[in-house]
N, C-alpha and C positions, 0 to 999 in steps of 0.2 A: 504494500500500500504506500502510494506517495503523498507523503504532508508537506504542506506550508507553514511554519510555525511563525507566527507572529506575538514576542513578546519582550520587556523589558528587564523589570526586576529579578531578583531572587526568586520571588516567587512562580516566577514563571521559569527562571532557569531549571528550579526542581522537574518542573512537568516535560521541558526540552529532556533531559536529563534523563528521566525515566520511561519516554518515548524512544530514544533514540538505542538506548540500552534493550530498549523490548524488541528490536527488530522493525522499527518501521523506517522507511527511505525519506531520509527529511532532504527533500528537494529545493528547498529556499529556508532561508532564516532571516527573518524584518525583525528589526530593532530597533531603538529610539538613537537618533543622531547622539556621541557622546557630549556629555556634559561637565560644565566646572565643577569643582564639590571639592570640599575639605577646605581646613583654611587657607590652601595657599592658590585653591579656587584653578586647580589642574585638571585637564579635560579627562575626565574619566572614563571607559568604556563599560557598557550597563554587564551587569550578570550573566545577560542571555550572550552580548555580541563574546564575552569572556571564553565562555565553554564552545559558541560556534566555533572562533579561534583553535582554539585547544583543539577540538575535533576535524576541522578541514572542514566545514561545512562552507556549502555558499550562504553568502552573507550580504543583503542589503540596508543599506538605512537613510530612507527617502524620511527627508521634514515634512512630506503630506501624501498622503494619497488621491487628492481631490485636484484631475484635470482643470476645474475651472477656479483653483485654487491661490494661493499666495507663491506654491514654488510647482506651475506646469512642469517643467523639466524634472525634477525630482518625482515626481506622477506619472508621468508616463514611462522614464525610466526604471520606477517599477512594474509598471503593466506590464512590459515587454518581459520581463521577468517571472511578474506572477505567469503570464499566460504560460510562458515557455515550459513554465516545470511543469504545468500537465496533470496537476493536482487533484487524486480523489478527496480531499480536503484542507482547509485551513483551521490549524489548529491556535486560540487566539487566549492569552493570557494576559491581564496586566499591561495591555499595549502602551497604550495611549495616546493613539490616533485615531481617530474618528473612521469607519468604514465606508463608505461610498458603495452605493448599490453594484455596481459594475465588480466593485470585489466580492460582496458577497456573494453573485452569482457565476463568477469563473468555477472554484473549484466544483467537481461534480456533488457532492455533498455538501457543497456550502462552508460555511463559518461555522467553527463551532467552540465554545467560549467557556472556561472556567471561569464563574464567579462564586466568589467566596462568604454565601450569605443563602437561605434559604427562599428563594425567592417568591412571593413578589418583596419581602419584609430585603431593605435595604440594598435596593438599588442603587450604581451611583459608584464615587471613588473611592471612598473608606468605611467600606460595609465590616471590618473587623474591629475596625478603632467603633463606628458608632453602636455598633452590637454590646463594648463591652460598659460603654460608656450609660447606654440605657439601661443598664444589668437583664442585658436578657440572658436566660438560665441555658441555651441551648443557642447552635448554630449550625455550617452546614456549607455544604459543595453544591452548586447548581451546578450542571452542565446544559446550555442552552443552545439553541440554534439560531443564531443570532439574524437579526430583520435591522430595519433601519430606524426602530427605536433602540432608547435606552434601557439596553438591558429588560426587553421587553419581549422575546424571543420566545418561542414554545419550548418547557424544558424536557430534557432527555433522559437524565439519568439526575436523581435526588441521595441525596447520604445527610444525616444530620451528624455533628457532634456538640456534647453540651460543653459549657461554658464551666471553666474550674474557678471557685472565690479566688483563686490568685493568678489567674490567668492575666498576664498583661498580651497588647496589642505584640509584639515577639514571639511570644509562645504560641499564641493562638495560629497568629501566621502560618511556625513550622507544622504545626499540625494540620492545619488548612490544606497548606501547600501539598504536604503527602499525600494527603486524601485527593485532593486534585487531580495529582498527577496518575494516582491509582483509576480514578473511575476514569481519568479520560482512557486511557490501556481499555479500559474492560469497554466503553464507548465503543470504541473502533472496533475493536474486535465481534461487538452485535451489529454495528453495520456494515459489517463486510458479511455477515450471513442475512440480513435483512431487518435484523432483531432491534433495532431502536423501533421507540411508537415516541412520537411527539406528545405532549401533554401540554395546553396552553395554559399559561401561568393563571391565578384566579384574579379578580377583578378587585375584592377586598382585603385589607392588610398589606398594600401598597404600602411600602418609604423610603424615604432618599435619601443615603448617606453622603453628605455632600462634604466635600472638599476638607479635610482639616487646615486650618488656617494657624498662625505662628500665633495669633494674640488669644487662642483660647485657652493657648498654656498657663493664661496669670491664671492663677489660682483666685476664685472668691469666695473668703470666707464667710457670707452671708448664706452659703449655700449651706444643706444638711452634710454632716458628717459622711453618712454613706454614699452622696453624689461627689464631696471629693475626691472621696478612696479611688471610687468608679473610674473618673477623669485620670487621674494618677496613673490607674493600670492601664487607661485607654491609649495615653499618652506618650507610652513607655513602647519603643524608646525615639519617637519622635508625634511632638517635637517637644517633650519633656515636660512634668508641670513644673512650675517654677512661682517663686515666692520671693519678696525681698525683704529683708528687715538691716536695719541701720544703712542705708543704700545701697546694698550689695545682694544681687539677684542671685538665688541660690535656685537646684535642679532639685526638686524632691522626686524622688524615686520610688517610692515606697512608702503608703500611710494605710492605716486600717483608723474605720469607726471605733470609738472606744465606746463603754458603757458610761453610763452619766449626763450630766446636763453640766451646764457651765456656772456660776454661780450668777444668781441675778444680776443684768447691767453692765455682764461682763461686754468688752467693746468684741466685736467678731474680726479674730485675727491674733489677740491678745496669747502670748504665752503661759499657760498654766503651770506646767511642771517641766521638770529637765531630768533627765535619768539614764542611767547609761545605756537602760531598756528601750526608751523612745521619748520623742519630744511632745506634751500635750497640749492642743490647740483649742483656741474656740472657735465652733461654729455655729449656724443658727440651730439653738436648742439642740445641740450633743457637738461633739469632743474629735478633735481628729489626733491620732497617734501616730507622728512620722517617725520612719526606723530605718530609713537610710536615703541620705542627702549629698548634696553634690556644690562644690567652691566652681566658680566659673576657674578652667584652667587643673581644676583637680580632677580627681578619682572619686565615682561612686564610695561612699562610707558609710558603714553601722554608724551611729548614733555615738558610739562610747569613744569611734575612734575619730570622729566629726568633732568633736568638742575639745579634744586637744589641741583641734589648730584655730578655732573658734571659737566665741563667746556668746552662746545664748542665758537667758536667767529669766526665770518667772516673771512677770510684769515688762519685758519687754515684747512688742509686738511686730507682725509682718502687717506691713501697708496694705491699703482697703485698695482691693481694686473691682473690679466690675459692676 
């Protein structure tokens, strides 16, 4: 069977990864243009174009796919490519470009798309960050046949997995991603005997993980204990929550709900206690327990060994934000 794999991150390098190891002929590899990143802002090349590399695969990376687009030439010099490999399907992970009809309908089986969310329930770019952020108890691998909506495709193959209290947005990923890259194998393998049945998505419990943004990371502590925790773990490990107190913005990594309430009139944000256990905060009506924090420029740290190079003390507080 010959695939198209179009995809970016990690997450999609797993599914490349465990496609190509199963025996299937991966005839083209699309991938996002590389990008600057890290602080010295060095053009990077994504996950997927990494292992293409390593393997000898053909490898493109058009800035659009949309003939009537911003970059025609980078479009067309992919068509000529997609056309050419001749593709019983397109395998699409974590792309992140937009598909234009004309792709979807080359390969003989179309697009077919891991998304990492039980669909229709978050649609969209970061369906694991907002899955963990709403505390939903469970989650899941869509494999869909993608149309020229958002993530709006008949699905194919369903898998849930639930959601662990200390799952952060990382963990959940790796688990995600294996599952992914597992049912897309078992995918292929029922439509090359006939055996996928399409199932179109339901019309209720539609939503839309949209975009994480750098400014949701301030922490506000106006909010209940257990929706910081949430955030915290949603966040981890981009793009961090973060908290500032005496002017200096710190990564918190790690907080649990504590038991209790704050004492009347306390201000939300205020320091409660210090303990080599974890830091207690106030929030609205209950307590947040941070147990490992981060110096802009340093290392993740427990608590005991955060406060040897830092000075927290009860009554001081982290600034009000949101």
């Amino acid at each position: 069977m010959r695939l198209i794999f179009a995809g970016t991150p990690e997450f999609a390098r797993v599914a490349l990864e465990r496609l190509h190891a199963a025996g299937f002929e991966i005839a083209l590899v699309l991938t996002q243009p590389d990008r600057p990143a890290g602080r010295g802002m060095k053009l990077q090349a994504s996950s997927v174009k990494q292992y293409a590399l390593e393997q000898g695969l053909p490898l493109a990376q058009p800035r659009s796919l949309r003939l009537d687009g911003k970059y025609p030439v980078d479009a067309a010099a992919a068509r000529a490519l997609i056309e050419a490999a001749q593709a019983d399907a397109m395998v699409v992970a974590a792309y992140g470009l937009i598909l234009p009809q004309w792709v979807l309908d080359t390969p003989r089986w179309g697009c077919l798309n891991i998304h990492a969310s039980l669909l229709p329930r978050w649609r969209g770019a970061a369906p694991i960050h907002r899955a963990i952020e709403a505390g939903d108890v469970e989650t899941g691998v869509t494999l869909m046949q993608m149309d020229a909506g958002l993530d709006t495709g008949d699905m194919l193959l369903v898998e849930k997995l639930p959601i662990a209290a200390t799952d952060t947005s990382a963990t959940l990923h790796d688990k995600l991603a294996a599952l992914g890259a597992r049912l897309m194998v078992e995918a292929l393998e029922l439509a090359a005997c006939g055996g996928l049945k399409p199932v179109p998505q339901a019309v209720q419990g539609v939503s839309y993980a949209h975009k994480i943004e750098k400014h949701e990371a301030v922490i506000d502590w106006a909010q209940t204990a257990e929706l910081i925790a949430r955030r915290v773990r949603a966040f981890d490990p981009f793009p961090g929550a973060c908290a500032t107190v005496n002017g200096e913005t710190l990564k918190i990594w790690t907080a649990n709900a504590a038991s209790g309430t704050p004492p009347s009139g306390t201000k939300y944000g205020s320091i409660l206690a210090v303990a080599p256990e974890g830091i207690a905060v106030a929030a609205m009506n209950s307590m947040v327990t941070i147990t490992q924090l981060q110096r802009p420029g340093g290392k993740r740290l427990g608590v005991a060994d955060f406060l040897r190079g830092f000075d927290l003390r009860p009554g001081m507080g982290f600034e009000k934000h949101g």
